[in-house]
C-alpha positions as CSV (number, residue, x, y, z in Angstrom):
1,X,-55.9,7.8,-6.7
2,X,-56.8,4.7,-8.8
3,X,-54.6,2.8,-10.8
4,X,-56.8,3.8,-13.7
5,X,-56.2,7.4,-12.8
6,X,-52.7,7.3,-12.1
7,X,-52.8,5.5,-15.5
8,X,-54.4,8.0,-17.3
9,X,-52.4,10.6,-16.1
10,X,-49.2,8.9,-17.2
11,X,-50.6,8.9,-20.5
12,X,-51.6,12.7,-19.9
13,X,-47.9,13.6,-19.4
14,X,-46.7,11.8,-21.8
15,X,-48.8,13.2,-24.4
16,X,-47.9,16.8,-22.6
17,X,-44.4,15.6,-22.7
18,X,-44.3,15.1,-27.1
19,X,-46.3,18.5,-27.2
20,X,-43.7,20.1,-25.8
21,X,-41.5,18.8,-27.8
22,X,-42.4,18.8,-31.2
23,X,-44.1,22.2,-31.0
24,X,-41.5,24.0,-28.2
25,X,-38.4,22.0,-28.3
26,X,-37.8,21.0,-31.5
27,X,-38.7,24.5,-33.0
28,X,-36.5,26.6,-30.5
29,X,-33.3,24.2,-31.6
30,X,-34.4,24.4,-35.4
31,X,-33.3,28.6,-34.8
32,X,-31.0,28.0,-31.9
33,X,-28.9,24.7,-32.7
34,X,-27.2,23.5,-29.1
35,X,-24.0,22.9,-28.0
36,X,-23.2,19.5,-29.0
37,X,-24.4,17.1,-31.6
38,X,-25.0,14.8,-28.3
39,X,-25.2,14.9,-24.4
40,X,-23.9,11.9,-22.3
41,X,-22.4,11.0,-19.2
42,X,-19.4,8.4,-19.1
43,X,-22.0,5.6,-19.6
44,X,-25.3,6.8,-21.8
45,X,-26.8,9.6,-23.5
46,X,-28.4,12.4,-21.6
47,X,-32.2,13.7,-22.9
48,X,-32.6,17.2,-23.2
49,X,-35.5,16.7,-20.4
50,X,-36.4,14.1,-17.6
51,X,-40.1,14.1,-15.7
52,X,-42.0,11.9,-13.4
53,X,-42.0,8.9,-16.3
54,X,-38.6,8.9,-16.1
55,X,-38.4,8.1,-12.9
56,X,-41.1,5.5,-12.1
57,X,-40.9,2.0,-12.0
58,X,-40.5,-0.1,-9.3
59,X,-41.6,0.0,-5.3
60,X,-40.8,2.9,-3.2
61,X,-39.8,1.1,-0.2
62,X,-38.3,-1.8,-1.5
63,X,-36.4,0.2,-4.4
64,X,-35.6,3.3,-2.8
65,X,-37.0,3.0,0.6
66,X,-35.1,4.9,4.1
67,X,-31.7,5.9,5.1
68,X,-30.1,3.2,7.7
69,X,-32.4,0.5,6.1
70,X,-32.7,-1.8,3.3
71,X,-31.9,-1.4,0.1
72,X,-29.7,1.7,1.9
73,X,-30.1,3.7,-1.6
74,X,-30.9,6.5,0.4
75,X,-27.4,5.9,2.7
76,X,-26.2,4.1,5.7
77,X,-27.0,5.4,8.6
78,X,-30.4,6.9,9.6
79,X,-29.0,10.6,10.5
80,X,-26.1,10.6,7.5
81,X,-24.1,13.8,7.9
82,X,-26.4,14.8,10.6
83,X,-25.3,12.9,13.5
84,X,-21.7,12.4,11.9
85,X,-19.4,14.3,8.9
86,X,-17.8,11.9,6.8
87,X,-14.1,10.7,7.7
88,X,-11.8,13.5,6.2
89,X,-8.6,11.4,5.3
90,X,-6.0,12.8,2.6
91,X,-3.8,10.5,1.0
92,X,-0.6,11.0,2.1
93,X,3.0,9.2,2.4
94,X,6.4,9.6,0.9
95,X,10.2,9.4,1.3
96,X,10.9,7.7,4.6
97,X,9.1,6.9,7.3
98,X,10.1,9.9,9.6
99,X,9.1,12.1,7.0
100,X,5.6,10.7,6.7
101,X,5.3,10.9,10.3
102,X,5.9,14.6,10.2
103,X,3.2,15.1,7.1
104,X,0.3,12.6,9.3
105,X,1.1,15.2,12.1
106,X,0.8,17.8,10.5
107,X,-2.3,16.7,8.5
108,X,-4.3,15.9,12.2
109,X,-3.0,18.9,13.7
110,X,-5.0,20.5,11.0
111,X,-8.2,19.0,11.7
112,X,-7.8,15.5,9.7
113,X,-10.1,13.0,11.2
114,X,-7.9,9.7,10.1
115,X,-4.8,8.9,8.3
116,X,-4.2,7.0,4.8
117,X,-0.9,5.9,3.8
118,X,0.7,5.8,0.3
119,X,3.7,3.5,-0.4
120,X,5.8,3.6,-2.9
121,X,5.9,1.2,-5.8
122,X,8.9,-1.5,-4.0
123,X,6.6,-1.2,-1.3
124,X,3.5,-2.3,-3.5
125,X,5.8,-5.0,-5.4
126,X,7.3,-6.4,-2.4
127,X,11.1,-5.2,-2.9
128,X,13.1,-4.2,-0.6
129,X,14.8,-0.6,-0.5
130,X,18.5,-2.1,-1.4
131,X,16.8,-4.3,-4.0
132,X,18.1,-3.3,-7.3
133,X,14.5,-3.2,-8.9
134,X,14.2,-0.5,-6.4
135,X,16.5,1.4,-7.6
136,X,15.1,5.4,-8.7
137,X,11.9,4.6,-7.3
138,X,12.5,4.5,-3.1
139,X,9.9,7.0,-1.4
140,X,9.0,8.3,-5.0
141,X,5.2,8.1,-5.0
142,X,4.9,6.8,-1.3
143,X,6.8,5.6,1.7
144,X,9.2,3.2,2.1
145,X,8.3,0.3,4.2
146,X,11.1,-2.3,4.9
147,X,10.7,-3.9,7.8
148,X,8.9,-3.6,11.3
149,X,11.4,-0.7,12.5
150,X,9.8,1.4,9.5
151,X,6.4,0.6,10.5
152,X,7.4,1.8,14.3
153,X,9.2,4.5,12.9
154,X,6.1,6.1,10.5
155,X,3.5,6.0,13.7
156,X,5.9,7.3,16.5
157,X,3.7,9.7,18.6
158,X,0.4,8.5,16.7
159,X,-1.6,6.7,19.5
160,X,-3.4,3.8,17.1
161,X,-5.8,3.5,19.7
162,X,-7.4,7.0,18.8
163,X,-7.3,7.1,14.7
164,X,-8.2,5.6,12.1
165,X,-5.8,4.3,9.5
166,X,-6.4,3.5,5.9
167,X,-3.3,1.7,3.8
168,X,-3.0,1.5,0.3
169,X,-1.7,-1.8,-0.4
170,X,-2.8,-4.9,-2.1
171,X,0.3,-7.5,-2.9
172,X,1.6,-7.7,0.3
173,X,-1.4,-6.2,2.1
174,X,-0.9,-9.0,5.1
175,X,2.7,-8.5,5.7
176,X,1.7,-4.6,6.2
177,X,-1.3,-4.9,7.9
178,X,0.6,-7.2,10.8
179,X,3.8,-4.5,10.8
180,X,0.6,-2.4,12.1
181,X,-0.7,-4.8,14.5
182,X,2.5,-5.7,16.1
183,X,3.3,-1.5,16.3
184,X,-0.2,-1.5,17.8
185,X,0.7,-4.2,20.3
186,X,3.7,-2.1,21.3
187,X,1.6,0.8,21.9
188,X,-0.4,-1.5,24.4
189,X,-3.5,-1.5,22.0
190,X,-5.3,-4.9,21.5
191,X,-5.6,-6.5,17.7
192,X,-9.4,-6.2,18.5
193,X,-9.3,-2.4,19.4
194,X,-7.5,-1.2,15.9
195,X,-9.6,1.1,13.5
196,X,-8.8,1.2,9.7
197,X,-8.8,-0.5,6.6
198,X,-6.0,-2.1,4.2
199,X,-7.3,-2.0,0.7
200,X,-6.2,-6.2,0.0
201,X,-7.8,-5.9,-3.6
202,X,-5.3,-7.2,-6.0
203,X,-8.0,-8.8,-8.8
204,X,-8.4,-4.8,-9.9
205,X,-4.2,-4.8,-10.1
206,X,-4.3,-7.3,-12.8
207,X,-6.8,-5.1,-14.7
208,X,-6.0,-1.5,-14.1
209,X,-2.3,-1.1,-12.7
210,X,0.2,-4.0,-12.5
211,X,1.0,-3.6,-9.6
212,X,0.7,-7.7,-8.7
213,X,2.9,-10.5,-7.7
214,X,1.4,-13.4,-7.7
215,X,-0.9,-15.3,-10.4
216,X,-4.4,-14.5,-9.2
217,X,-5.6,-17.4,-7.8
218,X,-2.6,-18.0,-4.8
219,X,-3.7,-14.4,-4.4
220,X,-7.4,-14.9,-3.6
221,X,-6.1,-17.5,-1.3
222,X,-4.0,-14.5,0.3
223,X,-6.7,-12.2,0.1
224,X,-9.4,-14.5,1.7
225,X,-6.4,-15.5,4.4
226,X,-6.4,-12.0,5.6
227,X,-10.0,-11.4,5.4
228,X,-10.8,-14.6,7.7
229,X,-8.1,-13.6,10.4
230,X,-9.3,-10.5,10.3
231,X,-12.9,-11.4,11.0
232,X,-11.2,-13.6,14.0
233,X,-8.9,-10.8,15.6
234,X,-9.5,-8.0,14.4
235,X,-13.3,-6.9,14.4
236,X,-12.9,-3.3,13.6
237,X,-10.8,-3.4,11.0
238,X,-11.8,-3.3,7.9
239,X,-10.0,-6.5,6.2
240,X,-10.5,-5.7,2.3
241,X,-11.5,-1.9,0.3
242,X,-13.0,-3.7,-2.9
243,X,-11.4,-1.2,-5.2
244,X,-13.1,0.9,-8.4
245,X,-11.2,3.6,-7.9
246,X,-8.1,2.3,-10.5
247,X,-10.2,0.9,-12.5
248,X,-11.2,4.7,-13.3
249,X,-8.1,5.7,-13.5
250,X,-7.3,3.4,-16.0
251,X,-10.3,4.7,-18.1
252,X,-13.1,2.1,-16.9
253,X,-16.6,4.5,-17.5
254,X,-19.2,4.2,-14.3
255,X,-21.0,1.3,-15.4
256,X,-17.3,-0.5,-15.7
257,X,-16.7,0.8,-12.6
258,X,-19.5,-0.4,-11.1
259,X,-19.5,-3.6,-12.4
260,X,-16.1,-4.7,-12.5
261,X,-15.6,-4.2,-9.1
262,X,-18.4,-5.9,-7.7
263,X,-17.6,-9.2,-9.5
264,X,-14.3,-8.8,-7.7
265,X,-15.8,-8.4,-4.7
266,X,-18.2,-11.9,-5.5
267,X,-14.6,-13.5,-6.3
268,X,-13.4,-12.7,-2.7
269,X,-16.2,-12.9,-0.8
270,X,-17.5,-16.4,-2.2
271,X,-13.2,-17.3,-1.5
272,X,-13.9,-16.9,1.6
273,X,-17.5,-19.0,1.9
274,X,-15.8,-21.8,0.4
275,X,-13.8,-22.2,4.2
276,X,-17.3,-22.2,5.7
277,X,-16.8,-18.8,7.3
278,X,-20.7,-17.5,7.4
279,X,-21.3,-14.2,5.3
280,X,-22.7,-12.6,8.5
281,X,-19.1,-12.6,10.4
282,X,-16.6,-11.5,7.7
283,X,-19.2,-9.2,5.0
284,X,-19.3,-6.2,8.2
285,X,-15.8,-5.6,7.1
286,X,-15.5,-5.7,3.5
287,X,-15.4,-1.6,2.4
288,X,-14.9,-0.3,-0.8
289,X,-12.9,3.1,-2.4
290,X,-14.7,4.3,-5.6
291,X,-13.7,7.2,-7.8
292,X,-15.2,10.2,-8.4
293,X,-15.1,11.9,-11.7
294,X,-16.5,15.3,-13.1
295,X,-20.0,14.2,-14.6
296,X,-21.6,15.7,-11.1
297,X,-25.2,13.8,-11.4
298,X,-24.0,10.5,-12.7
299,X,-21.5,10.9,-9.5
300,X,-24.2,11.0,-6.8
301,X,-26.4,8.4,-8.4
302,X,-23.4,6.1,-8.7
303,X,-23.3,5.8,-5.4
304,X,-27.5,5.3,-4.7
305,X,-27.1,2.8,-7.2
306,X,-24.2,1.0,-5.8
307,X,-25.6,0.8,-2.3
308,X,-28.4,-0.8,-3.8
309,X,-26.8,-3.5,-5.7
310,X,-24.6,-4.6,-3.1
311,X,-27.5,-4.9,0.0
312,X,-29.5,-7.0,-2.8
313,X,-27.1,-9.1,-3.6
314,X,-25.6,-10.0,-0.2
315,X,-29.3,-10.8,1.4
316,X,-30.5,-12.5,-2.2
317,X,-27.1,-14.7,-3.0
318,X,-25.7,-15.2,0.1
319,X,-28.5,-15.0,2.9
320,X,-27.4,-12.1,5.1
321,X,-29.1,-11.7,8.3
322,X,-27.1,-9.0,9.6
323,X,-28.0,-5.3,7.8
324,X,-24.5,-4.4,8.7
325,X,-23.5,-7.4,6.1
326,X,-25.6,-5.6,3.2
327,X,-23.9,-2.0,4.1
328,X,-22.1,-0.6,1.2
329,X,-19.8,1.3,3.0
330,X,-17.3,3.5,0.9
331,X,-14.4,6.0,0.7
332,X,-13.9,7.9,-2.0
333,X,-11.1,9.7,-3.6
334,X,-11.4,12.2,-6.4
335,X,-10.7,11.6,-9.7
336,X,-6.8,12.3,-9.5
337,X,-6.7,11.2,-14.0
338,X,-9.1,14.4,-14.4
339,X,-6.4,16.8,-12.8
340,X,-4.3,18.6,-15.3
341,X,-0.9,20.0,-15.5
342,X,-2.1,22.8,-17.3
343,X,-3.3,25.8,-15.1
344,X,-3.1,23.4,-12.3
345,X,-4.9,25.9,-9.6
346,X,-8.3,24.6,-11.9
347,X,-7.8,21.4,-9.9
348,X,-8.9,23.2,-7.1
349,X,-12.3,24.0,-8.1
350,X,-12.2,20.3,-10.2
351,X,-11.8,18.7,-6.8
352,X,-14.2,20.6,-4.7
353,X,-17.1,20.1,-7.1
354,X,-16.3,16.1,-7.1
355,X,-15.9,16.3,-3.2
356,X,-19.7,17.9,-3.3
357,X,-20.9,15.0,-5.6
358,X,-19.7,12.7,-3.3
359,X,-21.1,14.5,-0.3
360,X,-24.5,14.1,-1.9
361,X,-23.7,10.6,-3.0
362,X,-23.4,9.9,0.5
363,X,-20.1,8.4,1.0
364,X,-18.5,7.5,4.7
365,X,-14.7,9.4,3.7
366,X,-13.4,11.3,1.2
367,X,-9.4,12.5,0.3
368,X,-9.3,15.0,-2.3
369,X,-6.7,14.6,-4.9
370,X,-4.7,17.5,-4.4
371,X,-4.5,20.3,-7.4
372,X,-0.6,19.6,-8.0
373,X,-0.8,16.1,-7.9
374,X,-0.5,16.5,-11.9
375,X,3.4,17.7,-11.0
376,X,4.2,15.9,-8.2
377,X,3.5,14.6,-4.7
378,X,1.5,17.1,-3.0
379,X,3.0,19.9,-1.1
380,X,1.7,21.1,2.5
381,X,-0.1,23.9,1.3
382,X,-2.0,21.6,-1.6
383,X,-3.2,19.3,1.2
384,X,-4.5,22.0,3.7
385,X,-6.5,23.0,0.6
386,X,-7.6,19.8,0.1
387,X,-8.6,19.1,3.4
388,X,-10.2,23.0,3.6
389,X,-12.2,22.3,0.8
390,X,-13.6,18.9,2.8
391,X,-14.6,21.4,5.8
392,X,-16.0,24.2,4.0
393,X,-18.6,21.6,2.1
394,X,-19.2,20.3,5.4
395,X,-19.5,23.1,7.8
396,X,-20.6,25.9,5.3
397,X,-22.5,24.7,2.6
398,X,-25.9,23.2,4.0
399,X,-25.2,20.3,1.6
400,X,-25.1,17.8,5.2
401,X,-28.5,19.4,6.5
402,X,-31.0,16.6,4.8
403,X,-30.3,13.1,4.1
404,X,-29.9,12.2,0.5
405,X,-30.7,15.3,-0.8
406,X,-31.3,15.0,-4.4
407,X,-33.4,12.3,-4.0
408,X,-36.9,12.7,-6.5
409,X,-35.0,14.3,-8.7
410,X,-36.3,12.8,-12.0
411,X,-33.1,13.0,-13.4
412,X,-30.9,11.5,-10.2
413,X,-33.5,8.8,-9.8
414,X,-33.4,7.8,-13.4
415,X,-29.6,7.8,-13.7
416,X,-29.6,5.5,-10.5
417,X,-32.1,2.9,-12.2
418,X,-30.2,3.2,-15.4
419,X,-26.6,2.4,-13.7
420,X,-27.9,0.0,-11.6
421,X,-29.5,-1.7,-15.2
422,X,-26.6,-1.6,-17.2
423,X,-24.4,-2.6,-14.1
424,X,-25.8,-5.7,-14.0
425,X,-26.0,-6.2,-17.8
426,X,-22.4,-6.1,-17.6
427,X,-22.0,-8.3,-14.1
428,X,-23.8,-11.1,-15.8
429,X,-21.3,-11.0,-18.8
430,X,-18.7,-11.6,-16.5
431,X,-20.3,-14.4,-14.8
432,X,-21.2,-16.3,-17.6
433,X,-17.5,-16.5,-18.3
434,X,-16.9,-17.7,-14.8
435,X,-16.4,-14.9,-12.8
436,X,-13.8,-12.3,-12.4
437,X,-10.5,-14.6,-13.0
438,X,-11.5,-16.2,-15.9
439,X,-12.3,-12.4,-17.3
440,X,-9.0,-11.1,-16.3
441,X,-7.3,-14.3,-17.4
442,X,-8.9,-14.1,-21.1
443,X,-7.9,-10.1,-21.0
444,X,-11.4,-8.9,-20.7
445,X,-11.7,-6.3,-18.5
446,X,-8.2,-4.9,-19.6
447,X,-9.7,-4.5,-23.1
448,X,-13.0,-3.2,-22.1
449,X,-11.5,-0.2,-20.0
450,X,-8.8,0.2,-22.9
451,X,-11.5,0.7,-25.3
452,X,-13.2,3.5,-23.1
453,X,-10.3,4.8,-22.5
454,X,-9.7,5.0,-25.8
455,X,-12.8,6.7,-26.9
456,X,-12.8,9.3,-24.3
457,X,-9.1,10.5,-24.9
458,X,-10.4,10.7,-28.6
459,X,-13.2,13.0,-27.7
460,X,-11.0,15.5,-25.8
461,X,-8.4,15.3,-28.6
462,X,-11.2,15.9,-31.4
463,X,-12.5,18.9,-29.3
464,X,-16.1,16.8,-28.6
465,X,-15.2,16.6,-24.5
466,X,-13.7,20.0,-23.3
467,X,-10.8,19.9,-20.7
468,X,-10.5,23.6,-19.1
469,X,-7.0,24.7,-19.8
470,X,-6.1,21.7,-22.3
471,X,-8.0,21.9,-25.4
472,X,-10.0,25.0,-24.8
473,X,-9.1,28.1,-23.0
474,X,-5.8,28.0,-22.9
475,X,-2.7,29.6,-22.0
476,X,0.9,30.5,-23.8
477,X,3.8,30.5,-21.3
478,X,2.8,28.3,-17.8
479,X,3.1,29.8,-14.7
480,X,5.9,28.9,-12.3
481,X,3.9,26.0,-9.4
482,X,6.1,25.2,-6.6
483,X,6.8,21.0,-6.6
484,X,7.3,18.9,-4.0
485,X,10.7,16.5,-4.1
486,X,10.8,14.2,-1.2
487,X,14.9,14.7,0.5
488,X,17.0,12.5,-1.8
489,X,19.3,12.0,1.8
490,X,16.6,10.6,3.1
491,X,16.5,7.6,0.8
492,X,19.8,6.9,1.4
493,X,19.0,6.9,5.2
494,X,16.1,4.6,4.2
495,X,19.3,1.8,2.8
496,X,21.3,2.2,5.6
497,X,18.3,1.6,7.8
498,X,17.6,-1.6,6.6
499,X,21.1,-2.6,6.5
500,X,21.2,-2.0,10.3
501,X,18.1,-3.6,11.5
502,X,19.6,-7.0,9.8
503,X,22.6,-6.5,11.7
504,X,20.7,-6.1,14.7
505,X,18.1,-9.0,14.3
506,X,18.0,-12.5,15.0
507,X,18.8,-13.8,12.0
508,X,18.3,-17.7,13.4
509,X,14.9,-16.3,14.8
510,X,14.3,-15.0,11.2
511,X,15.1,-17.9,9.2
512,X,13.2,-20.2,11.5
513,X,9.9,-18.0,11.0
514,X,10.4,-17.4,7.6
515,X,10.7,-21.4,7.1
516,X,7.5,-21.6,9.1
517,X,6.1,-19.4,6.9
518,X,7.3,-21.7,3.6
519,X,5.8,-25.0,5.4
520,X,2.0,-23.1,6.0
521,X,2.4,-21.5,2.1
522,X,3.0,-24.9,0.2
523,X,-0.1,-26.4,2.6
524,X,-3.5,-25.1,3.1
525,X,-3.2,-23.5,6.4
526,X,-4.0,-19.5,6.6
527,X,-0.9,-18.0,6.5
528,X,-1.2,-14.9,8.7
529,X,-0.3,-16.3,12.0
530,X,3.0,-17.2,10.2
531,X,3.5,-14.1,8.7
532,X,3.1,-12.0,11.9
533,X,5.9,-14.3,13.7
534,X,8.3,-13.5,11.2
535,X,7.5,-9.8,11.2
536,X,7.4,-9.5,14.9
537,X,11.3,-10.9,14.4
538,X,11.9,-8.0,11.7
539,X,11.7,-10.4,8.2
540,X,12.0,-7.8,5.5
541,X,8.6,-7.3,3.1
542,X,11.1,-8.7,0.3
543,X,12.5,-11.5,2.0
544,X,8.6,-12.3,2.4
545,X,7.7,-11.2,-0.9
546,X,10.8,-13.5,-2.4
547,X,9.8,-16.7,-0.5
548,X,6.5,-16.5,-1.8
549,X,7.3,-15.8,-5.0
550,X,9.5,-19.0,-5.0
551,X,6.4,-21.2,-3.5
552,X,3.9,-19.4,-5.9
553,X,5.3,-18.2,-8.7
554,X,4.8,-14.5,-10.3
555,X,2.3,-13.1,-12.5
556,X,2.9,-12.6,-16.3
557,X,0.1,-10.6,-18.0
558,X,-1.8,-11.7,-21.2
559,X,-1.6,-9.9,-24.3
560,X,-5.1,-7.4,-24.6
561,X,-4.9,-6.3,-27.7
């Protein structure tokens, strides 16, 4: 076919295309008004039809192209699901560490393929258990992590040599990560041979979660610190998991998502160019966790789209050689802000159908947000659910049987284009303010994902978005749902714990180390080699935290409204 003809028949459907709606359409809504006034995903309208002109533009190969090469819109790896099911990894953690241990037991015993680990919040802030900011809050939403012994303690019995673990912390994301190489190096198991990720992304805690302790720039330094060691001795692991999750948690829509957290990974990744560490040896190992929410389609192309931005931009900006470097590799976690408290067994059937939008987004691992995670912690039974429903969509569905298989859709392959174009509308108003800390400095972000935040809890309120079991649907009197409390003696084990491993210690050792530490801080040296000494001789994440704190100072937020 001719460019002429394939010209004229563009023109052809298109002409087809306003027949059918002026004459079919248009008519059949003039008897048989729909649903809503308008249709739209979190990030632009919907049209009540999508055909082949929605979806052209560009150059197959180099916009679309193959799975396992570049632009990797169509995944990864060049068998996807085929040759491998995705990492099945709930998010789990709470109480003390012997009590997680049991739960990451019990979850592999069930068939989970790797382990992620929630702390709780004086974990995430860098306070000690006996600290009396921690007080109400020890093993609350995670586990407690004091000090080396706790570290030991959690992974008793778990050979690190043959899983894969994923930890949720950003702050002090160095101090835990080398707790888990030192309990790795007790195990006999080499810094080079560990398998995981720490997530190390605190720009997305000054927008979406406060959970921060320094001012951001002492933290890039931190961040970037971690990364580089990381690329030095510890190849496998995965040093940073650039974060959009939160940021949809706090509200942000897709396009927000999207964007925002790619201009924090250009912050940290063009931290750690500025050392003269080549893209090709750290960019293997940056991941990424993004959120997935209920709008199925948007979902899957959020994902194509994402995969595509981030191979461009890695080979375009920064040079890459190495396709691994342009690999947009990505957990996922479902959208734990769309589970409700109302008729929580809906969560269920909310999760699964997010788990399958993912699944044909194409992402590398996957923890379901459990259906009572709107009461509590999850119990036992709600994460063999979760982790059932991760099997049954891989082993019983077909959905794994072709790669990408939604692609051509004229509806998936416009949505892609369309997120990938307002995406970088958006990244290029945050780089004309200077990047990523001048937008969180000014309050940018913040406001941006309040506003959307804002306008979509208006729409469920105003009956224009319908939540099942909220604002339609509904029931009188709720049913009795068995909630999970983590063993309040437990906690108090957790104190006395910590009060015995400083009686134990060397406290000259740790004093020694921790002035170390202070000396590399104030100076420009990367700090990790430091920090492992003085956690290998049982320094406490606060006394850390603390000492930095006093050499950096602490984060205040800026007003945002």
């Amino acid at each position: 076919m001719t460019q002429r003809d394939e010209h004229a028949g563009e023109e052809e459907l298109g002409r087809a295309r306003q027949r059918w709606h002026r004459d079919t359409y248009l008519k059949t809504v003039a008897r048989t008004p729909e649903q809503l006034a308008e249709f739209a995903t979190s990030s632009m309208p919907v049209k009540e039809l999508y055909t082949a002109l929605d979806a052209q533009g560009g150059d197959y190969l180099q916009d679309v192209g193959f799975p396992g090469e570049y632009p990797f819109t169509r995944g990864i790896q060049p068998t996807m699901y085929r040759g491998r099911y995705w990492t099945m990894r709930q998010y789990a953690g709470f109480g003390a560490p012997a009590e997680s241990n049991e739960r990451f037991k019990y979850l592999l015993q069930q068939g989970q393929t790797g382990l992620s680990v929630a702390f709780d919040l004086p974990t995430q802030l860098g306070y000690d258990s006996t600290d009396p900011r921690s007080l109400g809050e020890v093993g609350k939403v995670g586990v407690a992590i004091d000090s080396l012994r706790d570290m030991e303690t959690m992974f008793q019995g778990i050979p690190l040599d043959q899983v894969s673990t994923s930890m949720t912390i950003n702050a002090p994301a160095a101090v835990l990560l080398l707790m888990y190489q030192a309990v790795g190096e007790q195990q006999g198991v080499a810094p080079e041979k560990l398998n995981g990720t720490v997530q190390n992304d605190v720009l997305k805690e000054y927008v979406a979660r406060g959970l921060y302790i320094f001012p951001p720039r002492p933290t890039i330094r931190l961040t970037a610190d971690l990364i580089q060691y990381s690329a030095q001795v510890m190849p496998r692991w995965n040093s940073i998991s650039v974060s959009g999750y939160h940021l949809r948690e706090a509200g942000a829509t897709a396009v927000q998502e999207m964007a925002f957290t790619l201009c924090n990974a250009i912050t940290y990744v063009e931290a750690v160019l500025a050392r003269g560490v080549p893209v090709d040896e750290f960019a293997p190992q940056v991941s990424w966790i993004f959120n997935t929410y209920s709008n199925f389609f948007e979902e899957v192309a959020k994902y194509r789209a994402l995969r595509r931005l981030w191979a461009r931009l890695v080979k375009e900006r920064w040079g890459a050689t190495n396709p691994r470097s342009m690999m947009l590799r990505t957990h996922t976690q479902t959208g734990g802000s769309t589970l409700t408290a109302q008729q929580p067994e809906n969560n269920i059937v909310r999760a699964a159908l997010q788990a399958l939008a993912a699944t044909l987004g194409g992402v590398q691992s996957m923890a379901l947000s459990c259906y009572d995670e709107a009461l509590s912690i999850p119990t036992e039974e709600a994460q063999r659910i979760a982790l059932r429903t991760q099997q049954i969509i891989a082993y019983e569905t077909g959905a794994i049987d072709t790669i990408d298989p939604l692609a051509g859709s004229y509806f998936v392959e416009h949505l892609t284009n369309e997120l990938e174009r307002l995406a970088l509308e958006e990244m290029r108003v945050i780089e004309d303010m200077g990047g990523s800390v001048t937008a969180i400095e000014g309050g940018y972000m913040q406001r941006q994902i309040a506003d959307a935040s804002y306008r979509w809890q208006r729409e469920v309120e105003e009956g224009k978005r319908v939540i099942v079991g909220v604002n339609q649907f509904t029931e009188g009197e709720a049913r009795p749902t068995a909630i999970f409390r983590p063993d309040p003696q437990a906690v108090k084990e957790q104190r006395r714990s910590l009060e015995a491993v400083k009686l134990e210690r060397d406290s000259v050792k740790v004093q020694e180390r921790l002035v170390a530490l202070e000396r590399a801080a104030l100076g420009s040296e990367n700090v990790m080699p430091y920090l492992l000494e003085a956690v290998k001789a049982y320094a406490t994440i606060g006394e850390v935290c603390d000492l930095l704190r006093r050499v950096w100072g602490e984060y205040v937020a800026p007003a945002t409204v």
